[in-house]
C-alpha positions as CSV (number, residue, x, y, z in Angstrom):
1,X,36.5,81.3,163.2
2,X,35.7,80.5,159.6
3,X,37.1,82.4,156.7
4,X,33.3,83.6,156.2
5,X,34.6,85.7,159.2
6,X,35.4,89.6,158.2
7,X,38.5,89.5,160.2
8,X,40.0,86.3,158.9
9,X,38.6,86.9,155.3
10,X,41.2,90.2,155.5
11,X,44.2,87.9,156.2
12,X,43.2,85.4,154.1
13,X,43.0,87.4,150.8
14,X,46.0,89.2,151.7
15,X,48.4,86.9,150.3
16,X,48.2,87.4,146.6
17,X,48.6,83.3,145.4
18,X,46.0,82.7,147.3
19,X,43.7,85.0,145.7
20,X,44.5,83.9,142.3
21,X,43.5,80.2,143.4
22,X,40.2,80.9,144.4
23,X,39.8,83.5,141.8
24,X,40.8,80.5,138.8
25,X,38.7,78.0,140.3
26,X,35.5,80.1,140.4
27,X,35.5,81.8,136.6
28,X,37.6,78.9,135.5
29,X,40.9,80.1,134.1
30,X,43.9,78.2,134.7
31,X,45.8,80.9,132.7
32,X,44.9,84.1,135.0
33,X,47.8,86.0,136.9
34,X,46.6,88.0,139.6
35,X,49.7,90.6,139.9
36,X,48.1,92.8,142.8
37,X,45.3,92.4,146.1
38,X,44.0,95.0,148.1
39,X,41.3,94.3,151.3
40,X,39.1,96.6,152.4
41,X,39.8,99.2,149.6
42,X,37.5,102.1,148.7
43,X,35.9,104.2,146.3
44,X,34.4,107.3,147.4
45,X,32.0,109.1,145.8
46,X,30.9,112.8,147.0
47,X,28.5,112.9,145.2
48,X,26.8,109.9,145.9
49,X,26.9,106.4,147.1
50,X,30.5,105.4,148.1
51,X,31.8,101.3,148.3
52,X,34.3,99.7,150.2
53,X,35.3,96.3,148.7
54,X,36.0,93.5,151.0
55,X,38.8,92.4,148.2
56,X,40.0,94.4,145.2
57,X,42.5,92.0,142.7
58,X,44.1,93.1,139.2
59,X,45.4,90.8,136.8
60,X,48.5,90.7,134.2
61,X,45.8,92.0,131.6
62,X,45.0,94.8,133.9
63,X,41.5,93.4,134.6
64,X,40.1,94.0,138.3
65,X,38.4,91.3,140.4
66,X,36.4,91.7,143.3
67,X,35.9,89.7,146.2
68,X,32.9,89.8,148.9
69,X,32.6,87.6,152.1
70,X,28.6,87.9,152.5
71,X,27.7,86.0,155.9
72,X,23.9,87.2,156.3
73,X,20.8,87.2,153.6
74,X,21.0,90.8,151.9
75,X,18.1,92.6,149.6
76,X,18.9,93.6,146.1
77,X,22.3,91.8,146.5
78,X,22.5,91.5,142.2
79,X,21.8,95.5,142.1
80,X,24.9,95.8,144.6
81,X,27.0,93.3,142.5
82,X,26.8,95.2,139.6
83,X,27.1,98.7,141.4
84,X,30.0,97.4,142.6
85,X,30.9,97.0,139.1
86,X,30.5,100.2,137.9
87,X,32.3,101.5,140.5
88,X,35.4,99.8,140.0
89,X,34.9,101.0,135.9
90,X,34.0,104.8,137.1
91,X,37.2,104.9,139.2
92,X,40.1,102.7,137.4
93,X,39.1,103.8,133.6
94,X,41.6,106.3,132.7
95,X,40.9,109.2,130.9
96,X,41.3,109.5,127.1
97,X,40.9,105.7,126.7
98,X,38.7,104.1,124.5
99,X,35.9,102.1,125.4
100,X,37.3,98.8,123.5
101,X,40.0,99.1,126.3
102,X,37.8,99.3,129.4
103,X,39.2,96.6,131.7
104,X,36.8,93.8,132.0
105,X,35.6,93.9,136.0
106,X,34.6,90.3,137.3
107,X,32.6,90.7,141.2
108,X,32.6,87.3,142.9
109,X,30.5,87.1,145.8
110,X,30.6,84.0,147.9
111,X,27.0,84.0,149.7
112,X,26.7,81.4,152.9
113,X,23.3,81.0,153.1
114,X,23.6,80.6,149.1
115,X,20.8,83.2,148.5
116,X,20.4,84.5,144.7
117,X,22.5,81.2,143.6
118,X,19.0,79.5,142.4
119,X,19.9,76.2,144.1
120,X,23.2,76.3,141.7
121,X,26.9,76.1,143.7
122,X,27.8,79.0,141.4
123,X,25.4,81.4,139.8
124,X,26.8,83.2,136.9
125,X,25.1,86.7,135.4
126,X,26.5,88.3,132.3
127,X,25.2,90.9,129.1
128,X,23.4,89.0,126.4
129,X,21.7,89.6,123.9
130,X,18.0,88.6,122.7
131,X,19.9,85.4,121.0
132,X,21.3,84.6,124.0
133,X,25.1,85.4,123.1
134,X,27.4,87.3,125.5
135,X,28.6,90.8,124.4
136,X,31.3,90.9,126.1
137,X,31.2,93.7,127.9
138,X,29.5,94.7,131.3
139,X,30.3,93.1,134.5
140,X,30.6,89.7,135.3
141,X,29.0,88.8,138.3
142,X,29.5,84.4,140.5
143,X,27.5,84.2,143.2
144,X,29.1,80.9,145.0
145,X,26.5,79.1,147.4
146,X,28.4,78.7,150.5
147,X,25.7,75.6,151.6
148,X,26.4,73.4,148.5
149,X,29.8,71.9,148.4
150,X,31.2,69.2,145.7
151,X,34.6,67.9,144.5
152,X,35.2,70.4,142.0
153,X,37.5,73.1,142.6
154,X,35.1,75.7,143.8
155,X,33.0,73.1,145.3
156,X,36.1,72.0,147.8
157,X,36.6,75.7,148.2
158,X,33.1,76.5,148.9
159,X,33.0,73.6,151.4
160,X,36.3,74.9,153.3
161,X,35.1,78.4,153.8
162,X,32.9,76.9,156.0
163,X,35.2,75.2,158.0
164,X,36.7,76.1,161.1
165,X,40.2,74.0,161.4
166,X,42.6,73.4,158.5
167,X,42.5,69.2,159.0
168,X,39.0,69.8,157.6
169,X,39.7,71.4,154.4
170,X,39.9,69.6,150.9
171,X,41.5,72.0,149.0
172,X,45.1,72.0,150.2
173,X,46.1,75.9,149.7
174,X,43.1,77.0,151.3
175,X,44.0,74.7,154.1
176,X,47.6,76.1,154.2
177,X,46.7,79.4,153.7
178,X,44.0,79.4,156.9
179,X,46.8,77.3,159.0
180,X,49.0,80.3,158.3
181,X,47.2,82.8,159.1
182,X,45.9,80.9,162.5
183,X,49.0,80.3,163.7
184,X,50.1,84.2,163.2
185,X,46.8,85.5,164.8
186,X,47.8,83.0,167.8
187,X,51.3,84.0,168.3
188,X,49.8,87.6,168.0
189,X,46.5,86.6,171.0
190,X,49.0,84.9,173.1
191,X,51.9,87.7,173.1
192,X,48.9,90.2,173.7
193,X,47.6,88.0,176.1
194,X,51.0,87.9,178.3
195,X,51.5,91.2,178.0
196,X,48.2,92.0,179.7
197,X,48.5,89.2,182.2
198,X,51.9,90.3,182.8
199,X,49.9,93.9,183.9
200,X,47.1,92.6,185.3
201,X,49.6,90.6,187.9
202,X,51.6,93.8,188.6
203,X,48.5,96.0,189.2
204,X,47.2,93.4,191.0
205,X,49.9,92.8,193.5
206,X,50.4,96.9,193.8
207,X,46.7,96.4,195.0
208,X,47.2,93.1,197.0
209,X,50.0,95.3,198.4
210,X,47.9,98.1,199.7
211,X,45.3,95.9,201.0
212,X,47.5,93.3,202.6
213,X,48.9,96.5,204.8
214,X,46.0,97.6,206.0
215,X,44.1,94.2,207.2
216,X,47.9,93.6,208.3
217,X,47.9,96.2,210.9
218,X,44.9,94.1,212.3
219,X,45.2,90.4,211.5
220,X,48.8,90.5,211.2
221,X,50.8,91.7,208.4
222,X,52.1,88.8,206.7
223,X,48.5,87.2,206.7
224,X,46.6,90.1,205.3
225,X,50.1,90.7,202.8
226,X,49.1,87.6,201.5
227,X,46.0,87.6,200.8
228,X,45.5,91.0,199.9
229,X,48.3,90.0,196.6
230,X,46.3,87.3,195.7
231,X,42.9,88.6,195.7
232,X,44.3,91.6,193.8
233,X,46.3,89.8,191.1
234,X,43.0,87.6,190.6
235,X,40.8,90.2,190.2
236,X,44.1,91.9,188.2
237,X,43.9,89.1,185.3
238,X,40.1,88.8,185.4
239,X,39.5,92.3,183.9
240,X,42.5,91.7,181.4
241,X,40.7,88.4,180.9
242,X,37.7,90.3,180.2
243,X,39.4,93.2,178.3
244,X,40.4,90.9,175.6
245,X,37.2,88.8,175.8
246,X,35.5,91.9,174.6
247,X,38.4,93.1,171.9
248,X,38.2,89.8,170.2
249,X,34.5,89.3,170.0
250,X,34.4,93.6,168.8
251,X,37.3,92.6,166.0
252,X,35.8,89.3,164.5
253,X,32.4,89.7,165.2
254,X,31.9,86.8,167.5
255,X,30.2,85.6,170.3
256,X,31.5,85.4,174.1
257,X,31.5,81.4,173.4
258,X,33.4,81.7,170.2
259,X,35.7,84.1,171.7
260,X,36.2,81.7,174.4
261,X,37.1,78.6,172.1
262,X,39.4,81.2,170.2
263,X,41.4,82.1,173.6
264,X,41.6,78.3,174.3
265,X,39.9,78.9,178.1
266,X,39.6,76.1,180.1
267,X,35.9,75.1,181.7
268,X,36.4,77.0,185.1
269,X,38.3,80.2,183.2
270,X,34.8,79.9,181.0
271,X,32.8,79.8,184.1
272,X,34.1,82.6,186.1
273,X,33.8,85.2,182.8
274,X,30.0,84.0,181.7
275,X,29.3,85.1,185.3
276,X,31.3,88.2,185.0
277,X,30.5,89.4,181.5
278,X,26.4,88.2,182.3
C-alpha cells in the first residue's frame, strides 16, 4: 500500500501536522498554520453537482485547502480543480460578507501518472491578467507529478507517496507519519485477524465434532473425532482466510496479491487461497 492508496491517503491526512507539511512544501509557505483537517468531507448540492473532497484543511487566516489523491488519468481534471474551488467558496462564504473577505481556496492535486503537470513536478494555475500579473483572487490550483521526484521539499514528498515502506522515504515526517499509521492498521488486521481465526477454529471443531461422530460410529470414534476436527477447523480458517482476503482488497482497492503481501501470508497460505478465490 502506497499513500496514493484511498484508504491510507484517509489516515495519512488525518493528522493535522502532517497536512500542514505537505501543504507548505507544495505552495511554499513556511509561515502557514493549518488549524483544522477533514477527509472525505462533502458538499451537497440539490440542485446540482455535489463533491466529496478527499481532504478539506483551514488555516489560522481562515483560508481552506484541498487535497486530492488522483491514482488513474482523469478528463477535464483542471475543470474539476476549479469546480472544486467554487464549491468550497459557495459553501464556506458567509452571508453578509464582502467580497474582499472571501477566503482564498488553494486545490492541490497530486496526479501519479503526472497528467496535466506539462512535464513540470508541480504545475501551478492562477487568475491573470492580459499583463500577466495575478489578481489575487480565484482559486489556486498545484497539480504535483507523482512520476518526477527531486530533492526539494515537494520533490522528496512526491517521491515518497510512491513508496510503499517508510525505510524508503526521504522526507522524514512523511516517513513517520506512514510508519504510524502502518503499524495501527497492523495491530488493527492482526486483532481482526485472531478474532476470526479464533471463530473459524471453534466453528470448525463444532463441525470436526459432528463429523468425527458419525465416521466414528464406523471407523472408530476416536479416529473419525480426529479427523473430522481437523478437516473442519481447516476448512474453518480458510473461509475466514478468505473473508478477510476479500474485506481488504474491497477497503483499499487492491489486488488478491497486494492483499496477500498486506496480510504477510506465507507461500503455501498464498497457494491454497489463489486456488480458492480462482
Amino acid at each position: 500500500m502506497t499513500i496514493f492508496s484511498d484508504a491510507v491517503a484517509n489516515a495519512f491526512f488525518s493528522d493535522v501536522f502532517t497536512t500542514q507539511h505537505v501543504i507548505r512544501a507544495v505552495i511554499e509557505r513556511d509561515d502557514l498554520i493549518v488549524t483544522k483537517v477533514k477527509t472525505q468531507s462533502s458538499v451537497d448540492n440539490e440542485h446540482g453537482h455535489s463533491v466529496r473532497f478527499d481532504v478539506l484543511a483551514n488555516d489560522s487566516e481562515g483560508n481552506f485547502y484541498n487535497i486530492e489523491i488522483q491514482n488513474a488519468s482523469h478528463d477535464n481534471l483542471l475543470a474539476r480543480a476549479d469546480f472544486y474551488g467554487a464549491s468550497i467558496k459557495m459553501r464556506y462564504f458567509k452571508k453578509n460578507k464582502s467580497y474582499s473577505e472571501m477566503p482564498r481556496v488553494y486545490v492541490i492535486f497530486f496526479v501519479k501518472d503526472g497528467k496535466y503537470c506539462d512535464d513540470k513536478l508541480v504545475n501551478r494555475f492562477a487568475l491573470k491578467d492580459e499583463a500577466n500579473r495575478d489578481t489575487g483572487v480565484g482559486t489556486r490550483i498545484y497539480f504535483v507529478n507523482g512520476s518526477l521526484h527531486d530533492d526539494s521539499p515537494v520533490g522528496k514528498i512526491s517521491h515518497d507517496f510512491s513508496c510503499k515502506n517508510a525505510s524508503e522515504m526521504k522526507d522524514e515526517v512523511v516517513a513517520n507519519q506512514f510508519s504510524t499509521i502502518k503499524q495501527a492498521e497492523f495491530k488493527k488486521m492482526e486483532t481482526f485477524m485472531q478474532k476470526v481465526f479464533d471463530e473459524g477454529e471453534r466453528r470448525g471443531e463444532m463441525r470436526g465434532e459432528k463429523r468425527g461422530e458419525k465416521r466414528g460410529e464406523k471407523r472408530g470414534e476416536k479416529r473419525g473425532r480426529e479427523e473430522g476436527e481437523k478437516t473442519g477447523i481447516i476448512k474453518g480458517k480458510l473461509e475466514q482466510l478468505k473473508e478477510i482476503t476479500q474485506r481488504v482488497m474491497a477497503s483499499m482497492n487492491t489486488t488478491l496479491e497486494e492483499a496477500m503481501i498486506y496480510l504477510k501470508l506465507n507461500d503455501d497460505e498464498k497457494c491454497i487461497l489463489r486456488s480458492s478465490m480462482a
